[in-house]
C-alpha positions as CSV (number, residue, x, y, z in Angstrom):
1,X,78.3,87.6,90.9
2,X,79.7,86.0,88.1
3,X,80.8,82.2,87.4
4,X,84.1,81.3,85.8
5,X,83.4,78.7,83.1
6,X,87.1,77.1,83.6
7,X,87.1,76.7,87.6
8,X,83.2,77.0,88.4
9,X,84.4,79.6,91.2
10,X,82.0,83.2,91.6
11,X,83.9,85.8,90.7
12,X,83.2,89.4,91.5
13,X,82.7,91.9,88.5
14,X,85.1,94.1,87.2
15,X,83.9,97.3,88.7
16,X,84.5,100.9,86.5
17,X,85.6,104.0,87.8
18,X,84.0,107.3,87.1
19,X,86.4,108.4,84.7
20,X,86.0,104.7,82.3
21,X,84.5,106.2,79.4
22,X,87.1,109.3,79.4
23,X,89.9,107.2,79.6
24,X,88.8,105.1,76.6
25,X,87.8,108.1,74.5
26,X,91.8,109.1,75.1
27,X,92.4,105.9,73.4
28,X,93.4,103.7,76.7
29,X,94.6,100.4,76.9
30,X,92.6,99.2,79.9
31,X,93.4,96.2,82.1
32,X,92.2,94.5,85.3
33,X,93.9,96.2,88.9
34,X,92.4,96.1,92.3
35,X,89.0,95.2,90.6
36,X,88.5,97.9,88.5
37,X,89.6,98.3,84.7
38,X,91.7,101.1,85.3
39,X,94.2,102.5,82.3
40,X,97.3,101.2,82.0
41,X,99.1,103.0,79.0
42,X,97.8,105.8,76.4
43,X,100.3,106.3,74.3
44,X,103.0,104.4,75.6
45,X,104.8,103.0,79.3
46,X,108.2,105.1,78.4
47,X,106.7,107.9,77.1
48,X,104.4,108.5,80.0
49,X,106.8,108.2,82.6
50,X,109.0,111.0,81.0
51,X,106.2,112.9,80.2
52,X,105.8,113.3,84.0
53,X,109.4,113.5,84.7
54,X,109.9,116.9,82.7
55,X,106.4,117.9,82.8
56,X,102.8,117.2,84.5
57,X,101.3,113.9,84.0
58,X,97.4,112.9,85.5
59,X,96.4,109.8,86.9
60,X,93.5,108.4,87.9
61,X,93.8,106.7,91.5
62,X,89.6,106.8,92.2
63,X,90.1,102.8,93.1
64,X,92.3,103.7,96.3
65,X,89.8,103.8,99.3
66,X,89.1,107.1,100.4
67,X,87.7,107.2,104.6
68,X,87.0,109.0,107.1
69,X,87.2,108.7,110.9
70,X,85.0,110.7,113.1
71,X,84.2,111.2,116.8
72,X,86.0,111.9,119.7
73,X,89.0,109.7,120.5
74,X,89.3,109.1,116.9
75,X,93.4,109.9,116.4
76,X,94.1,107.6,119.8
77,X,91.6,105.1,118.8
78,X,93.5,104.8,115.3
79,X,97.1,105.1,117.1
80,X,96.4,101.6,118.6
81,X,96.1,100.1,114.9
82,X,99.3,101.7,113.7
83,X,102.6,102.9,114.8
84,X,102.5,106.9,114.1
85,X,101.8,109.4,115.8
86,X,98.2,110.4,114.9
87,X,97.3,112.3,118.0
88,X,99.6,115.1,117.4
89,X,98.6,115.6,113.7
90,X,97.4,119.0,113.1
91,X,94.6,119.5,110.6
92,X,96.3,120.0,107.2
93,X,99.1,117.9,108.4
94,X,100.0,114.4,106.9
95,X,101.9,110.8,108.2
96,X,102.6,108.2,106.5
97,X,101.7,105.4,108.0
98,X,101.2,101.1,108.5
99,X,98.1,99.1,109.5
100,X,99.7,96.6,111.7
101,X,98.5,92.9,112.1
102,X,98.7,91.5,115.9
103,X,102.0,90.1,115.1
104,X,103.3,93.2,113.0
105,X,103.5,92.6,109.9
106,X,102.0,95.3,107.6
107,X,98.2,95.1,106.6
108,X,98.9,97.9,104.1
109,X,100.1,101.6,103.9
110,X,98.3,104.3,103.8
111,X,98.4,108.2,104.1
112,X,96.6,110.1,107.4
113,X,95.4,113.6,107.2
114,X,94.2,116.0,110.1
115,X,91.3,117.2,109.7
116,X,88.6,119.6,111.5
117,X,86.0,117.0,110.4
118,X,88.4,114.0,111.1
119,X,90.9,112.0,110.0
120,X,91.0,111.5,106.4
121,X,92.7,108.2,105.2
122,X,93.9,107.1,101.7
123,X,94.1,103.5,101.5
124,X,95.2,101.1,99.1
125,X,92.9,100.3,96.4
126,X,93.8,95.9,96.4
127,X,92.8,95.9,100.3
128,X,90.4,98.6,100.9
129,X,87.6,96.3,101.6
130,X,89.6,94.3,104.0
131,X,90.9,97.4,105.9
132,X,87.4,98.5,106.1
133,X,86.7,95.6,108.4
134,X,89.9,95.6,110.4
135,X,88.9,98.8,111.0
136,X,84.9,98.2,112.0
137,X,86.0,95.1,113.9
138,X,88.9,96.9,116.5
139,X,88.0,100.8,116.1
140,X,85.6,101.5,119.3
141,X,82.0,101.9,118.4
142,X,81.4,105.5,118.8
143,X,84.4,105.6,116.2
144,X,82.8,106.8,112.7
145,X,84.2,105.1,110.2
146,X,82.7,106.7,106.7
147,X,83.9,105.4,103.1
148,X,83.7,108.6,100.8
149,X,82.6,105.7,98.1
150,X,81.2,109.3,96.4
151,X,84.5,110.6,95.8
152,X,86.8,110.2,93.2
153,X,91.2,111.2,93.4
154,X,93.1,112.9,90.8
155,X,97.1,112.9,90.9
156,X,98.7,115.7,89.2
157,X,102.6,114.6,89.4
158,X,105.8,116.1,88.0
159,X,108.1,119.4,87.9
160,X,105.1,121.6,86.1
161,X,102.1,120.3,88.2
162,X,102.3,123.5,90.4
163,X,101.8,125.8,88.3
164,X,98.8,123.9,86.0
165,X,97.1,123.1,89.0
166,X,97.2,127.2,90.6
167,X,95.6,128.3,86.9
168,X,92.7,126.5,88.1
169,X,92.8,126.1,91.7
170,X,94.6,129.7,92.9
171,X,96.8,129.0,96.6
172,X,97.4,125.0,95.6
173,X,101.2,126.3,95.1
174,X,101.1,127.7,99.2
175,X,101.3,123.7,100.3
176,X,104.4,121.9,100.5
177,X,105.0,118.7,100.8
178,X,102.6,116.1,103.1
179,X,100.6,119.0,103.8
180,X,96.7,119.2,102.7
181,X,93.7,121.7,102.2
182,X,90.0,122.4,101.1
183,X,90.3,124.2,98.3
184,X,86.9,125.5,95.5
185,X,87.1,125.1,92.2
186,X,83.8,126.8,90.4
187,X,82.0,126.0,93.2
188,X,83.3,122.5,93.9
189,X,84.9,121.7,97.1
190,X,88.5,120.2,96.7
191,X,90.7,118.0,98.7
192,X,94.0,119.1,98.0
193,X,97.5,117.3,98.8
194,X,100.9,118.0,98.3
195,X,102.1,114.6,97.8
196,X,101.6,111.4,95.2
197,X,103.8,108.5,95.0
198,X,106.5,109.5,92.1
199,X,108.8,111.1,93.8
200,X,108.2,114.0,91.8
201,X,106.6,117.3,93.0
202,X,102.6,116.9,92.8
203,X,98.9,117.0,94.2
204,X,96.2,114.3,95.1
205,X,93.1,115.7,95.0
206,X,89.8,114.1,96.2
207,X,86.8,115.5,94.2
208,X,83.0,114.8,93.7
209,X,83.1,111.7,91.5
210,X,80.2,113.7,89.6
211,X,82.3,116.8,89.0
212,X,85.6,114.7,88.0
213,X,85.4,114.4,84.6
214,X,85.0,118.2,83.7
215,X,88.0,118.5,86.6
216,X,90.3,115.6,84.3
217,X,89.2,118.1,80.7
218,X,90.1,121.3,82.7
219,X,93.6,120.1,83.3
220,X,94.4,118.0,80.0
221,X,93.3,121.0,78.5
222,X,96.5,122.8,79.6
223,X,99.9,121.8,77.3
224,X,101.9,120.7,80.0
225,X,99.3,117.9,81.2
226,X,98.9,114.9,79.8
227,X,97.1,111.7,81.3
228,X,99.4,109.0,82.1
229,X,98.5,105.0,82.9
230,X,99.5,102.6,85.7
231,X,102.3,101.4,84.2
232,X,104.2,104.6,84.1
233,X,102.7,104.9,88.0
234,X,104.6,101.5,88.4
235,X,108.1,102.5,87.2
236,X,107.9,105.9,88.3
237,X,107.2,104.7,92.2
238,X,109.9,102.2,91.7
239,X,112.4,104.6,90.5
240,X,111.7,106.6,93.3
241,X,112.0,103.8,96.1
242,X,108.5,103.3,96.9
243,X,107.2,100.2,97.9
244,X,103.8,98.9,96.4
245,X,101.9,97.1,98.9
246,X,100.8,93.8,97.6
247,X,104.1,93.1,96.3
248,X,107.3,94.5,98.2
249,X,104.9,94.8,101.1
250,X,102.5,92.5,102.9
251,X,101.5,90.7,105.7
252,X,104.7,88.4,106.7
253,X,106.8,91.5,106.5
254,X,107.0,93.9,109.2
255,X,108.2,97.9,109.2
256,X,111.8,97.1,109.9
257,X,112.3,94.4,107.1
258,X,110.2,96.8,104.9
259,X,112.7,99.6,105.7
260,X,110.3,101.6,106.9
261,X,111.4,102.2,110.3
262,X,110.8,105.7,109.9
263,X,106.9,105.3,110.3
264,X,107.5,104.5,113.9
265,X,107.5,107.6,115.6
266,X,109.9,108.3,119.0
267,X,107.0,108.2,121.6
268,X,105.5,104.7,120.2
269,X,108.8,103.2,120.0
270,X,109.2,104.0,123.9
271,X,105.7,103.5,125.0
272,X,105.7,100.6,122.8
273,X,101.7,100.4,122.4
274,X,101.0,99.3,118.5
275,X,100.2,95.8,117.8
276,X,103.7,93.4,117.4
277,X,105.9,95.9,119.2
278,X,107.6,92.9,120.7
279,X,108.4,92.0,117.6
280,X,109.2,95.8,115.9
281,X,110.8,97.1,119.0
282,X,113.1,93.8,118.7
283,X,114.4,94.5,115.3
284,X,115.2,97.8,116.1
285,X,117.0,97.1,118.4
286,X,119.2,93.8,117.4
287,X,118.0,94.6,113.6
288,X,115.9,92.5,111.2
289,X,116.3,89.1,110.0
290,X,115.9,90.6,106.0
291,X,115.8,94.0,104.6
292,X,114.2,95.6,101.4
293,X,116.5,96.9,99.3
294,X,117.3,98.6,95.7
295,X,119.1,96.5,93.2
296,X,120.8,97.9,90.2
297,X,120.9,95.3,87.4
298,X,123.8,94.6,84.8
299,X,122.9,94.8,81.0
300,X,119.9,95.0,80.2
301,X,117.4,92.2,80.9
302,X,114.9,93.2,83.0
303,X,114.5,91.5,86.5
304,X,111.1,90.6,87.3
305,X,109.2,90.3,90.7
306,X,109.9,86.6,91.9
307,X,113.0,85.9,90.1
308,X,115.2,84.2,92.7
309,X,118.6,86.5,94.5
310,X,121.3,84.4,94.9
311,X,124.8,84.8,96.9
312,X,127.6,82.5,94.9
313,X,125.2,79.0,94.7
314,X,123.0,80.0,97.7
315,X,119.7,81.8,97.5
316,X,119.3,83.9,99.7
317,X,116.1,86.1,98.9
318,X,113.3,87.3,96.1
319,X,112.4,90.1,94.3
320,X,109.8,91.8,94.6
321,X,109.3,94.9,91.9
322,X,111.5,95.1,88.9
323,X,111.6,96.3,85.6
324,X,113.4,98.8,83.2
325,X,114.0,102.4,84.7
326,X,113.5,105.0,81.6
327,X,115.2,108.1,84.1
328,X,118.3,105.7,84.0
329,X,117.8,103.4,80.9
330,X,118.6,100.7,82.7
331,X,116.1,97.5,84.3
332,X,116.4,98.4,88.3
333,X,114.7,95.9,91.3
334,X,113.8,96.2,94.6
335,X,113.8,92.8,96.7
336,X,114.6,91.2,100.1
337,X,118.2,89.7,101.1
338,X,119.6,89.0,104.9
339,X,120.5,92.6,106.8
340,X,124.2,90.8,106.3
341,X,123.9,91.2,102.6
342,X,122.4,94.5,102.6
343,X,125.0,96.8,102.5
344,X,124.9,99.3,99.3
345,X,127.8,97.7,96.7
346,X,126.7,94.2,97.8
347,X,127.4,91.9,94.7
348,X,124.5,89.5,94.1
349,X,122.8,87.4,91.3
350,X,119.2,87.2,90.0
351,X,117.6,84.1,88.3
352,X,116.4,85.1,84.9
353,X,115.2,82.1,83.0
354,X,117.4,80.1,84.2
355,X,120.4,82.2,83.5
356,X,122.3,84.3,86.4
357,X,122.1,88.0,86.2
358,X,124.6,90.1,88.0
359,X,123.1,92.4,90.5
360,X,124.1,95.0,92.8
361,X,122.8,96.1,96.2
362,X,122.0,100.3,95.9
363,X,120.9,102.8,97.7
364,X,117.1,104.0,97.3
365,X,116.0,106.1,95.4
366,X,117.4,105.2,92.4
367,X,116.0,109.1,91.1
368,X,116.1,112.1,93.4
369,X,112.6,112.8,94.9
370,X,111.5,116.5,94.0
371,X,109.4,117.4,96.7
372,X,108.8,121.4,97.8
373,X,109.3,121.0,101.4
374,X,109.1,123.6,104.3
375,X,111.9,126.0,104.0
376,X,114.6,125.1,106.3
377,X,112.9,122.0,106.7
């Protein structure tokens, strides 16, 4: 531990990733997230995030916890932590899904995989450690619980990231999306995804954190790849809708305020067995108090998470991500207001030092996802 010479507090150490030294060499601004320095721009926010638009941009997303849950019972044991449907998830399939507090609001999200070995989970990087516990404390004790601390994960996003990624890794381009593979690449065992969090077409792939670094060379080696920071990860995800746990999602918010209904499958809603269904089942039913919604701004100052929404002279809610969209050239928010005020073409106004910022309620995503789905599906 270390000691903070203004408060006296211990602080923990900024921990490294396994690609630190490669992502300085490419010239990286690097910054504090989730306890890592992690990169946030190379050669620039706007550039990056258009980079991936049109082409294939890599990321580095090795903080995000990657586990593994073993034994028998494991899918039904997990089902009682979150509101999916984990027991019918065939190996190579994927859900998106919520770790649910007692009361329901939303510990974090994360992604599920089947598995022949288990269930694979990807977890948010800012709360790992804690869902590690929640985990250890309610999973049954014959549940394994392994964190693949040993592995590292790659995302490959944007229209070309198909067709780099075969070159290298030949039948990557046979997934579609939310479906998942072990792959070998010179002898190295792959985890392979067809998913990411830019709305764009793309891969996650979990890899030896040993073997990572010749994996991150092999791909920027290609013209179409180029290595993008967080902050193009930021305003990508937020063009696309997605909601960054942390921020527009956390514990006082439960799946139905964070418009994420969807992640409660048909038989959980009617067997109504995840922890606050009372509470979930409730809002589906009569419908949420608040909802989180997509907010287009007028002109062009940038509305920033916490600036104040306001109906006429009332406030009425926050926001919670916000900043300028490059697809659109245009700042863009996402934020909570009452279900009442919700509707898309809802007329609102944002705080912005002191000065009232026309806003408008609209419907998310702001940019079309691009994902290769199943055909006819």
């Amino acid at each position: 531990m270390t000691t903070s010479e203004q408060t006296g507090e211990e602080t923990a150490p900024i921990g490294t990733l396994p690609l630190d030294a490669w992502h300085r060499a490419k010239g990286a601004r690097m910054v504090e997230f989730a306890g890592y320095w992690m990169p946030i721009q190379y050669e620039g926010i706007m550039a990056e995030h258009l980079w991936t638009r049109a082409n294939a941009g890599l990321f580095d997303v090795s903080h995000m916890g990657q586990l593994l849950l073993s034994g028998q019972g494991a899918a039904e044991a997990l089902e009682a932590l979150v509101p999916g449907d984990i027991s019918a998830l065939k190996p190579g399939r994927m859900r998106y899904s919520l770790l649910l507090a007692e009361d329901g609001g939303i510990l974090d999200d994360l992604m599920i995989t089947g598995g022949e070995q288990g269930l694979y989970m990807v977890v948010n990087g800012a709360v790992k450690w804690d869902d590690i516990a929640h985990l250890r404390e309610h999973l049954p004790d014959e549940i394994g619980l392994n964190h693949m601390d040993e592995q590292a994960l790659l995302a490959l996003q944007g229209p070309q990231a198909a067709a780099a990624l075969e070159r290298l890794v030949p039948g990557v381009q046979a997934l579609v999306f939310m479906q998942a593979g072990a792959f070998d690449w010179n002898g190295v065992p792959l985890g392979i995804s067809r998913s990411g969090y830019t709305g764009e077409d793309g891969f996650e792939i979990s890899v030896p954190a040993a073997h990572v670094t010749a994996l991150a060379d092999a791909l920027c080696a290609m013209e179409e790849v180029k290595p993008i920071g967080l902050g193009a990860r930021d305003s990508l995800r937020l063009e696309a809708g997605l909601p960054l746990y942390g921020h527009d999602l956390d514990p006082a918010t439960d799946p139905v305020e964070g418009d994420l209904a969807f992640a409660i499958s048909k038989r959980r809603r009617e067997e109504g067995n995840f922890p606050g269904a009372a509470r979930i089942l409730g809002h589906l039913a009569d419908g949420a108090p608040r909802k989180r919604v997509g907010l287009l701004v007028d002109g062009k100052l940038p509305v920033r998470e916490g600036a104040k929404l306001f109906d006429g002279n009332t406030e009425i809610g926050v926001v919670t991500s916000g900043g300028f969209a490059p697809s659109l050239g245009a700042p863009i928010a996402m934020g909570y207001v009452p279900t009442g005020l919700s509707a898309t073409g809802t007329a609102l106004a944002a705080e912005v030092r002191g000065k009232r910022v026309p806003v408008t309620v609209a419907a998310m995503p702001f940019v079309p996802h691009n994902y290769v789905r199943k055909q006819g599906g």
